[in-house]
Backbone bond lengths (Angstrom), bond angles and torsions (degrees), N, CA, C in turn:
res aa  C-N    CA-C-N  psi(-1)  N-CA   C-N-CA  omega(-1)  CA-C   N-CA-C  phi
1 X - - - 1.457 - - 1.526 108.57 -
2 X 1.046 114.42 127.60 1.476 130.66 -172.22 1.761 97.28 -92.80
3 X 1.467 108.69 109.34 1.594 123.82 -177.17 1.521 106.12 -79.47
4 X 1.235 132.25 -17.22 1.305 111.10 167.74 1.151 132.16 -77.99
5 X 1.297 115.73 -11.90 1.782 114.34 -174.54 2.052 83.90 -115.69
6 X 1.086 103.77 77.43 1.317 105.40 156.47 1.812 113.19 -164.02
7 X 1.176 112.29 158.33 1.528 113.78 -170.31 1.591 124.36 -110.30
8 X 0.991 115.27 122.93 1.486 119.94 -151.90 1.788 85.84 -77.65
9 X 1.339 95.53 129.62 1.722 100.42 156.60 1.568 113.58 -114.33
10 X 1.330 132.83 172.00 0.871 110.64 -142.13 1.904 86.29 -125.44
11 X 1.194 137.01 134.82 1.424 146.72 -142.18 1.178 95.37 -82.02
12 X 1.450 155.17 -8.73 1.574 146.10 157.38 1.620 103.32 -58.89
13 X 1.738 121.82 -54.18 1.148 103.25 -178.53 1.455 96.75 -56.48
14 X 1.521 152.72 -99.64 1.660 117.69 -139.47 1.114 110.39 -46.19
15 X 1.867 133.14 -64.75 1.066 143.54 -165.16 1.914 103.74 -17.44
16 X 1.548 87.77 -62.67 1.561 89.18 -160.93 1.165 122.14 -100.11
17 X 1.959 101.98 -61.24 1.234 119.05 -167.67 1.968 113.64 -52.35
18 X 1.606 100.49 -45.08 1.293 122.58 -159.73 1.762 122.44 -31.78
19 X 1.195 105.34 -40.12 1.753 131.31 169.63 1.918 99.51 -77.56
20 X 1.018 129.31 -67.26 1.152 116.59 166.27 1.385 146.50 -23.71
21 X 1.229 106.36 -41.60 1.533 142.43 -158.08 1.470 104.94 -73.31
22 X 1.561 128.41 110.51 1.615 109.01 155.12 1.308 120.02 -75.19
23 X 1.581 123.26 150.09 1.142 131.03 -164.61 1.209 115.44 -75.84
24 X 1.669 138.60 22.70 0.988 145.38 134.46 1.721 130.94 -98.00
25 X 1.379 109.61 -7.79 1.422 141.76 143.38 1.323 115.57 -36.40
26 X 1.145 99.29 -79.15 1.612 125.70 163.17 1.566 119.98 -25.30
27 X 1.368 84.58 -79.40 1.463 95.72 -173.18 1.939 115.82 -47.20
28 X 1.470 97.07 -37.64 1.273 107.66 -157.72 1.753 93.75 -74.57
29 X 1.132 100.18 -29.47 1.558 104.54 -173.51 1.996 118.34 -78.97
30 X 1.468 86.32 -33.58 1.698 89.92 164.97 1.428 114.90 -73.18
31 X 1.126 117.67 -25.23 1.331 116.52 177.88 1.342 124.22 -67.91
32 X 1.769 122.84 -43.72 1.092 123.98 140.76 1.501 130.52 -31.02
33 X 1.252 117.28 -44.06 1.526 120.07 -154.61 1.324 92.02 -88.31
34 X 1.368 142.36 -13.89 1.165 173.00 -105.09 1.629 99.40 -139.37
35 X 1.393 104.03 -73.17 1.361 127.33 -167.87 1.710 101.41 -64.26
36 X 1.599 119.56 -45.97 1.225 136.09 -176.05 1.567 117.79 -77.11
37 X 1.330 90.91 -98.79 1.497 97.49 -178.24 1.786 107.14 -57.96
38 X 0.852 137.13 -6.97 1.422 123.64 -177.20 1.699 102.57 -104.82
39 X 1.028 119.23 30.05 1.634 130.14 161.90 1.801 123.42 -154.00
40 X 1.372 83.16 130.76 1.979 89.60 -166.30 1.642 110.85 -81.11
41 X 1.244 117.17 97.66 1.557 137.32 155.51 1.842 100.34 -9.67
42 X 1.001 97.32 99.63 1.172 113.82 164.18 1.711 148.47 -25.63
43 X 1.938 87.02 -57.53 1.071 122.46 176.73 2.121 101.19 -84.13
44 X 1.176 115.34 -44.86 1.215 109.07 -164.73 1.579 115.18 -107.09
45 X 1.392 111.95 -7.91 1.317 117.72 160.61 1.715 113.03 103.69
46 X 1.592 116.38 -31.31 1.128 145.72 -179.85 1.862 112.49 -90.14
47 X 1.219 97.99 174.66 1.727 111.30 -155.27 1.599 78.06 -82.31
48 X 1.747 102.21 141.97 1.788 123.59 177.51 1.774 103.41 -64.50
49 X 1.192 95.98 142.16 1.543 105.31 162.96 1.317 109.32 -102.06
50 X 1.028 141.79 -5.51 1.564 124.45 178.19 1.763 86.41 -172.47
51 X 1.531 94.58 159.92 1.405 102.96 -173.13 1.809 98.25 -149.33
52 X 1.074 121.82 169.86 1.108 115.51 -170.35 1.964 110.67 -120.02
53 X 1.350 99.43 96.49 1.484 109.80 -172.38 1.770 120.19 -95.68
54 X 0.840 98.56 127.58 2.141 102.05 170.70 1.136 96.60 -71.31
55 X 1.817 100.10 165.18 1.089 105.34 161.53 1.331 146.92 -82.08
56 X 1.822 92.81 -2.38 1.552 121.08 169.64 1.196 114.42 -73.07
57 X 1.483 114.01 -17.60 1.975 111.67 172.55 1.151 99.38 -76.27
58 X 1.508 104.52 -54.13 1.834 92.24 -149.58 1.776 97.42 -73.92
59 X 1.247 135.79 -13.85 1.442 124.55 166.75 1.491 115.30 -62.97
60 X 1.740 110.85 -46.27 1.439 107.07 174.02 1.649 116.70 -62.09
61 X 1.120 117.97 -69.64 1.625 127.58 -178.64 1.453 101.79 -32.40
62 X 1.318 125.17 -48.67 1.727 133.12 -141.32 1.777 95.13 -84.26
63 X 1.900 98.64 -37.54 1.322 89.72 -164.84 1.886 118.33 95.01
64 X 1.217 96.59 -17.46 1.615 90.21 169.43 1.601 113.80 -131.28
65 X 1.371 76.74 -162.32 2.218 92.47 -159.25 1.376 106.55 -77.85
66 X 1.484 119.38 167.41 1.303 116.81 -169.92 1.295 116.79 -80.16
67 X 1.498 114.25 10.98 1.847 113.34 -160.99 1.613 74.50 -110.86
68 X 1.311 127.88 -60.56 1.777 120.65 -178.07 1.149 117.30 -46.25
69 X 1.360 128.08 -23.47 1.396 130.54 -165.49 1.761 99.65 -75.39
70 X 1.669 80.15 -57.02 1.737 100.34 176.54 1.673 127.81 -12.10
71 X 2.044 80.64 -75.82 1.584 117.99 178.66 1.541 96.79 -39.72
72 X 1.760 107.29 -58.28 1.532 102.40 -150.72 1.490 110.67 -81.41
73 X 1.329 111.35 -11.61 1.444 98.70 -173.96 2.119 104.41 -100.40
74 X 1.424 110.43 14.36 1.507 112.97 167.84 1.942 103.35 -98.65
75 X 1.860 96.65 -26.68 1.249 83.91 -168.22 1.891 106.85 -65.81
76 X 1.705 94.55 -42.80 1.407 104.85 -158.66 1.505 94.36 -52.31
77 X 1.273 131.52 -45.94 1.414 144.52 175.61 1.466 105.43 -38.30
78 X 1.039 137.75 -67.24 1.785 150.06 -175.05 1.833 103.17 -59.52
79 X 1.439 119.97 -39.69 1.417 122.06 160.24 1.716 116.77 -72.47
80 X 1.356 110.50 5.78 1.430 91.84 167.47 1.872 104.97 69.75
81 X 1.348 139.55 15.79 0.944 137.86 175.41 1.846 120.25 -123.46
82 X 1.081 114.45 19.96 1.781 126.43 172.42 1.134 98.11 -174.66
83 X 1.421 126.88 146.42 1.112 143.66 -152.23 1.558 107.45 -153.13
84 X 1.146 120.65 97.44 1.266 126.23 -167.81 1.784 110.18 -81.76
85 X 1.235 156.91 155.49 1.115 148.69 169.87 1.927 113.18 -160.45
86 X 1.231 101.92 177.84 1.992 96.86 -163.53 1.944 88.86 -110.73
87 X 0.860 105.01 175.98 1.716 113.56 -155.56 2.020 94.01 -62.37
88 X 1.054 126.22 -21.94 1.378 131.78 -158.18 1.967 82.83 -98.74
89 X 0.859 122.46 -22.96 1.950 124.89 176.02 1.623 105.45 86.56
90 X 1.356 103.77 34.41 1.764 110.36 167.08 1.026 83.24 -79.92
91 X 1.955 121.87 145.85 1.078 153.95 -168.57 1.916 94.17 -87.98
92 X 1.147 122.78 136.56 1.003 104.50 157.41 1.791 111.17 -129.87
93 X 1.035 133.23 96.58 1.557 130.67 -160.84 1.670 104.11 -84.97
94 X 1.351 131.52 -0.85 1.327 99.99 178.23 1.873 99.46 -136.91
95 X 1.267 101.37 162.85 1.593 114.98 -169.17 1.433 108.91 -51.66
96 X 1.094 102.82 -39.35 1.895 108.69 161.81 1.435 126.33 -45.75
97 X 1.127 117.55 -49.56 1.128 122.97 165.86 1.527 129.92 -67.15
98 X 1.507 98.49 -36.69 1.517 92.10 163.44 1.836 134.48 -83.91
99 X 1.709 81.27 -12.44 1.671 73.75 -170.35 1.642 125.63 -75.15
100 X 1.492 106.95 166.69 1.745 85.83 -161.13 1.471 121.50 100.63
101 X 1.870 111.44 -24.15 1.260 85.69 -152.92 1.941 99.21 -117.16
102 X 1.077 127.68 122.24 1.286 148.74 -168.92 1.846 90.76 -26.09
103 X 1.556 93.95 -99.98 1.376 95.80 -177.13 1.928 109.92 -102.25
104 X 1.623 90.16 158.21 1.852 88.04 -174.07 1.732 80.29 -130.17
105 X 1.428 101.56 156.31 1.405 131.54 165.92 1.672 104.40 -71.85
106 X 1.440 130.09 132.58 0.968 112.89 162.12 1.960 111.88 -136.49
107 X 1.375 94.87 138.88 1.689 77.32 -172.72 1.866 91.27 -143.61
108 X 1.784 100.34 138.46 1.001 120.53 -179.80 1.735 121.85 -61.10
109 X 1.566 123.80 132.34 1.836 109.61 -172.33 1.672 72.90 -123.30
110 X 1.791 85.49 136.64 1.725 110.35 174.16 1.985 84.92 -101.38
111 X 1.134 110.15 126.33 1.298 130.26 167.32 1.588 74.61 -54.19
112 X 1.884 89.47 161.60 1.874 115.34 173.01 1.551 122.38 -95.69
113 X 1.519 100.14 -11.10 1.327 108.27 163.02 1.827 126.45 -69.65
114 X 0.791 70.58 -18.84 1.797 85.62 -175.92 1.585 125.17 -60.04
115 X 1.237 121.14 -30.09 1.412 140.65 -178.51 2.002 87.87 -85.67
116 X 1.413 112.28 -36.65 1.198 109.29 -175.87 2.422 123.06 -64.11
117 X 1.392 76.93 -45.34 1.586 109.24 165.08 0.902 130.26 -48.93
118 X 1.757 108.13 -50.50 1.697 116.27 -161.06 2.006 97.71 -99.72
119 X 1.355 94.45 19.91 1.732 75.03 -177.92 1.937 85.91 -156.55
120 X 1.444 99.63 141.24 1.534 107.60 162.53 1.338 98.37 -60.28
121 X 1.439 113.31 140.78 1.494 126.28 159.44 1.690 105.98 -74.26
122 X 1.291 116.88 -179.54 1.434 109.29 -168.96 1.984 80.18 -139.49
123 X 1.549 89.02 145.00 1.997 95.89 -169.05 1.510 90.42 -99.27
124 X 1.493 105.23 162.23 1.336 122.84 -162.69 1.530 106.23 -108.77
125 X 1.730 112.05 111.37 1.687 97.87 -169.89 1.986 113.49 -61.26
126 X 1.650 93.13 139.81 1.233 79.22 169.18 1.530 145.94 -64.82
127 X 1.373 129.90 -178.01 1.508 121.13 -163.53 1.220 101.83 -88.13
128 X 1.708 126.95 -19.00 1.296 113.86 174.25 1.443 106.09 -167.60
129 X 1.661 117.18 163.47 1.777 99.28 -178.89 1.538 84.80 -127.35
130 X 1.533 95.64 146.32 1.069 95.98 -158.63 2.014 80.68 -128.72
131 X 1.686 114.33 -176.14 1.520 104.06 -166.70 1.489 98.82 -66.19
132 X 1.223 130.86 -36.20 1.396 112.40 -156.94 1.787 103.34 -108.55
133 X 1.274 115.64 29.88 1.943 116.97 149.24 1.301 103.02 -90.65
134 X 1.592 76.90 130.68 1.645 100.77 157.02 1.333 133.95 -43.23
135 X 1.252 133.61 -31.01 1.245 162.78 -132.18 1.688 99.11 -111.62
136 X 1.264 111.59 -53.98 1.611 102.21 132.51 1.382 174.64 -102.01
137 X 1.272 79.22 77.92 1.522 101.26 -158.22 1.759 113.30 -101.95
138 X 1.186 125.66 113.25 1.486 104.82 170.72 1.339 137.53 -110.19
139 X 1.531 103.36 52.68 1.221 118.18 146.74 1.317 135.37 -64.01
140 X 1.280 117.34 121.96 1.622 118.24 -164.20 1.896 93.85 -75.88
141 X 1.642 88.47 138.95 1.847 84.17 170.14 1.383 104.53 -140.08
142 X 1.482 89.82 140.71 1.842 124.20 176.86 1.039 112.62 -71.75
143 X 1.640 108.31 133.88 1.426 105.59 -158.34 1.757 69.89 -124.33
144 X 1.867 125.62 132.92 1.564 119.83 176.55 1.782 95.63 -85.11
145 X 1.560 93.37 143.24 1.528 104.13 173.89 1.010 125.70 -77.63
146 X 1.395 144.50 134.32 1.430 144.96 -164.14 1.897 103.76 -85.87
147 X 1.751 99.54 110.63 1.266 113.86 176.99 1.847 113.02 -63.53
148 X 1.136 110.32 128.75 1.366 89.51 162.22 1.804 103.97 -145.88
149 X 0.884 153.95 157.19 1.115 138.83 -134.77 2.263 111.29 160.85
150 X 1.252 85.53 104.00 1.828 94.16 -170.28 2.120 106.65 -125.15
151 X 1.444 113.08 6.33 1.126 107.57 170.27 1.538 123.84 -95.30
152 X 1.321 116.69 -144.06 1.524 123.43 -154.11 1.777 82.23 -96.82
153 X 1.608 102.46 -168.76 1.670 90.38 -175.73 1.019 97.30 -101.86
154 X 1.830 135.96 -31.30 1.391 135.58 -145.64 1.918 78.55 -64.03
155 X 1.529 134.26 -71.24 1.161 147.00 178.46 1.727 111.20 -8.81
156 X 1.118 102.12 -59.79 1.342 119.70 164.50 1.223 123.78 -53.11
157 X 1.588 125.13 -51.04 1.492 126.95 153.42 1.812 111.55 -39.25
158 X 1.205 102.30 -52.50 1.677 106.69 -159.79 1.539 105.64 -63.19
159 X 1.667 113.72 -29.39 1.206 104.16 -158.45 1.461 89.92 -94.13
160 X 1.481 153.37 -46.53 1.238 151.86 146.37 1.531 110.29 -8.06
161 X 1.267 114.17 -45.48 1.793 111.11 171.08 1.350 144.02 -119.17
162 X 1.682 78.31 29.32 1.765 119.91 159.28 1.707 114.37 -93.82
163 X 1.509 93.70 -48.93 1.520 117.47 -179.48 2.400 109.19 -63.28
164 X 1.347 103.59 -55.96 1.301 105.25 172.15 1.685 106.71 -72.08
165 X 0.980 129.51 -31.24 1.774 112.22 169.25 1.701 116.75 -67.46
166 X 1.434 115.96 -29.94 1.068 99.57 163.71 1.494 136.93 -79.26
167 X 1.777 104.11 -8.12 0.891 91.98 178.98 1.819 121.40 -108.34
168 X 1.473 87.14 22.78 1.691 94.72 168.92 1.192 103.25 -98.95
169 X 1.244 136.47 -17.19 1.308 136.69 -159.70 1.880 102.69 -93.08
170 X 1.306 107.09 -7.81 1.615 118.85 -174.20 1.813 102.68 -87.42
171 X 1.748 106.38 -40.11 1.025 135.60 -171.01 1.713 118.49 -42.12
172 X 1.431 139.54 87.06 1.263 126.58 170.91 1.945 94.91 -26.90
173 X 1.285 84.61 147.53 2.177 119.89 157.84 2.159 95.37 -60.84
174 X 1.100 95.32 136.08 1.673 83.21 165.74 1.102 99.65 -102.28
């Protein structure tokens, strides 16, 4: 896969948004991210923050009608995730404001949770353990293994008494 002709999206949309999302939502919103981040700003060398789209793109690209486009680009607007604005970058958030208007600025907002989402946080050791933290505790703990399993059953037998021989063989003698 050749990484330059591809467009970075940004891991909150799957993380989060992705289940949320109506599939004209979506669309309208990849298309943006599309329009933006998948072309390098000229002037600054780095991926575009806003680009300036009709409403004849985002109907052609999206694939739908101009009343769906509508819906989706007030909804994406009301979620705080596209941000529509007029060539000077006055915000304009409602269909009123845009309608009428030839071309609109549109630029993608990554919620701030998202950097939070797409990565384990890392925990902070405590300042001290004292007798009654948890933290020292030495109880060994079982973590259950995630079954997953798409063959025949005898297969399934074999590997179950592959799996218990090794684990007698780990086993102190009593």
């Amino acid at each position: 896969m050749e990484y330059k002709r591809t467009t970075p999206v940004p891991n909150a949309f799957f993380d989060h948004w992705l289940p949320r999302l109506t599939e004209s939502e979506l669309k309208v919103l990849l298309v943006v991210v599309r329009q933006t981040y998948g072309w390098i700003d000229r002037q600054t060398g780095g991926r575009k923050m806003r680009d300036r789209i009709s409403g004849w793109q985002l109907r052609q690209k999206a694939g739908l009608s101009r009343r769906i486009v509508t819906k989706a680009v007030q909804s994406l607007s009301d979620k705080r995730l596209l941000e529509a604005s007029d060539y000077k970058g006055n915000p304009l958030p409602f269909a009123s404001d845009r309608k009428g208007k030839k071309y609109l600025y549109y630029r993608v907002l990554v919620p701030d949770f998202s950097a939070k989402d797409s990565c384990a946080p890392s925990a902070p050791e405590p300042a001290h353990k004292g007798a009654h933290d948890k933290t020292n505790s030495t109880k060994e703990i079982r973590t259950r293994q995630q079954r997953t399993f798409s063959g025949h059953v005898a297969e399934l037998i074999v590997r179950k008494a592959a799996f218990s021989a090794n684990t007698d063989q780990d086993r102190p003698p009593c």
